[in-house]
C-alpha positions in Angstrom: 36.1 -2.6 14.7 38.1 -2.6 17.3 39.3 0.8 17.2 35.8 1.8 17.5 35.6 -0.1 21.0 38.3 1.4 21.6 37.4 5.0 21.1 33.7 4.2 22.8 35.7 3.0 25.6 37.4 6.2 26.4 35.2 8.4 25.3 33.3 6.2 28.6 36.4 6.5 30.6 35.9 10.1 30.5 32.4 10.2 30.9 33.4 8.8 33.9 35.9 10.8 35.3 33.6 13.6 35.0 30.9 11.5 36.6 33.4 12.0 39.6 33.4 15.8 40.0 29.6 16.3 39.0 27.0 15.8 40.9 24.5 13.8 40.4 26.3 12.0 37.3 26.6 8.3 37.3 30.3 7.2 37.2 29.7 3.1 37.7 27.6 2.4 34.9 30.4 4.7 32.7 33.1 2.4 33.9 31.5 -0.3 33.1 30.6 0.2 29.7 34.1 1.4 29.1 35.4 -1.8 30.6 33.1 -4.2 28.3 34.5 -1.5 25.0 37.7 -2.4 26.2 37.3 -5.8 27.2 36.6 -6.0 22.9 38.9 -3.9 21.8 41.8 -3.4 23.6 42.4 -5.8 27.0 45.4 -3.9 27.6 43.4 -1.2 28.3 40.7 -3.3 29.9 43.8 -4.6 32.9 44.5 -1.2 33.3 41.2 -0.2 34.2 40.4 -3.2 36.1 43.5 -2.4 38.1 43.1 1.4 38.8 43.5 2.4 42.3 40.3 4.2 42.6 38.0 2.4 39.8 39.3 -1.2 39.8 37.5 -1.9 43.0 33.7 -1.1 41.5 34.4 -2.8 38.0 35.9 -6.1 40.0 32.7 -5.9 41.9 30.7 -5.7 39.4 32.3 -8.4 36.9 32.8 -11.0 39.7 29.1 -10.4 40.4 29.3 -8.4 43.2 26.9 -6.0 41.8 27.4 -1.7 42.7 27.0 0.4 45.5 23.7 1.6 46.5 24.4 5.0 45.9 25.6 4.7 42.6 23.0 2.3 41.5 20.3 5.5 43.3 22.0 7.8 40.9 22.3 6.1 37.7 18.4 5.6 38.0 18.2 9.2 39.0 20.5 10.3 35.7 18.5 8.0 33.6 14.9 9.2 34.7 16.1 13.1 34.8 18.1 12.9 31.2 15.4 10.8 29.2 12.1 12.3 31.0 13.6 16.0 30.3 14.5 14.5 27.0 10.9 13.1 25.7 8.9 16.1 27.1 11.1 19.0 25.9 12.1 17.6 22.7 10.8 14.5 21.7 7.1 14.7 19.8 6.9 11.6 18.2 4.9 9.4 20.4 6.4 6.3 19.7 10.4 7.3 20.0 8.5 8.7 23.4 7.6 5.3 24.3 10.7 3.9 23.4 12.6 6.1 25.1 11.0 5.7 28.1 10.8 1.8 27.7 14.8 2.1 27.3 14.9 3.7 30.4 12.4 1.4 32.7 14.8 -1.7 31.1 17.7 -0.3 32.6 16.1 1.1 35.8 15.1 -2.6 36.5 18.5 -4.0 35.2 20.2 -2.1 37.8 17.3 -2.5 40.4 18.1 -6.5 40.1 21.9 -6.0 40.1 23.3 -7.3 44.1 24.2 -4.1 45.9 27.3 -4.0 47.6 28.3 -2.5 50.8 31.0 -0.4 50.4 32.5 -0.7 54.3 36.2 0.8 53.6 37.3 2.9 50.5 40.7 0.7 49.4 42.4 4.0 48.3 41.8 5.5 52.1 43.2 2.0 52.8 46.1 2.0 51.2 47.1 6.0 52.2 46.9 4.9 55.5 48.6 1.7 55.2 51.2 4.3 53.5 51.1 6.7 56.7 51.5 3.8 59.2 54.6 2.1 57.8 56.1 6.0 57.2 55.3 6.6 60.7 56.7 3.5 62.4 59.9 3.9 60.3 60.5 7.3 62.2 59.5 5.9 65.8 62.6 4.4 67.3 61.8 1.0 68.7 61.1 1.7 72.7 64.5 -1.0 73.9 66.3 1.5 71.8 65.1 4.8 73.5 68.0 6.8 75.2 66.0 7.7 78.1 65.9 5.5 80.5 61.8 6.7 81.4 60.6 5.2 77.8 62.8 1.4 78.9 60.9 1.7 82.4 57.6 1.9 80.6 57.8 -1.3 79.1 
C-alpha cells in the first residue's frame, strides 16, 4: 500500500509542477495531496517536500494551519468549477453521477472557501536570492577605513 501512496504522491508532485507553468491550474491543492500520499507512504519524501525552496513554504502553511494564498485558493475553485462543469455537460448523461459530480465539487469549493487565507507579503526564494546577492556584494566592497583614497576615509 504504500507504494501506491507513493506513486499517487508523485504522480501529484508533477501535477504540480505543471500547475506552475499553466495557467490557470491549481498547484496548492496538488502539493498538498502529494504531501498527505507521502506523509503515508514514504516520510522521506514527505521532509523533502516540506522542505523545498519554492513549495515547502505553502505546504508548512497549510499543515500548521495557516491555510493558502488567496490566489491559489481563487484558482483551485476556478479549476474545479471549469473541469467538472465542462465535465457533467459535455460528457456526463447520467443524472445522478451529474449530481454527484457537482456535489463533489461544491464540498471542496466550501472546504477551501473555509480554509484561513494567507498573505503572502515576501516570496522566501526572492528572499533568500537576495540575501545571496547582498552577502556576495558586501564581500567585494572593501570596508571604507580600508579605502586607499583618502576622499572615501574623509567621508566617514
Amino acid at each position: 500500500m504504500r507504494s501506491v501512496y507513493n506513486i499517487l504522491g508523485w504522480v501529484f508532485v508533477a501535477l504540480g509542477i505543471i500547475g506552475t507553468i499553466v495557467p490557470l491550474m491549481p498547484t496548492t491543492i496538488f502539493l498538498i495531496l502529494a504531501s498527505f500520499c507521502f506523509s503515508r507512504g514514504s516520510p522521506k519524501y514527505r521532509e523533502w517536500l516540506l522542505n523545498h525552496p519554492r513549495f515547502g513554504v505553502y505546504l508548512r502553511d497549510f499543515h500548521a494551519g495557516r491555510g493558502i494564498p488567496k490566489k491559489c485558493k481563487i484558482i483551485a475553485i476556478a479549476m474545479i468549477w471549469t473541469s467538472i462543469g465542462s465535465t457533467t455537460i459535455l460528457f456526463i448523461s447520467a443524472v445522478w453521477l451529474q449530481l454527484l459530480l457537482l456535489s463533489i465539487a461544491a464540498s471542496v469549493s466550501l472546504y477551501l472557501y473555509w480554509l484561513p487565507t494567507t498573505v503572502l507579503t515576501r516570496c522566501p526564494v526572492l528572499d533568500a536570492k537576495a540575501k545571496l546577492k547582498a552577502e556576495a556584494t558586501a564581500s567585494l566592497i572593501p570596508p571604507a577605513a580600508s579605502c586607499p583614497m583618502s576622499d572615501c576615509n574623509q567621508l566617514k
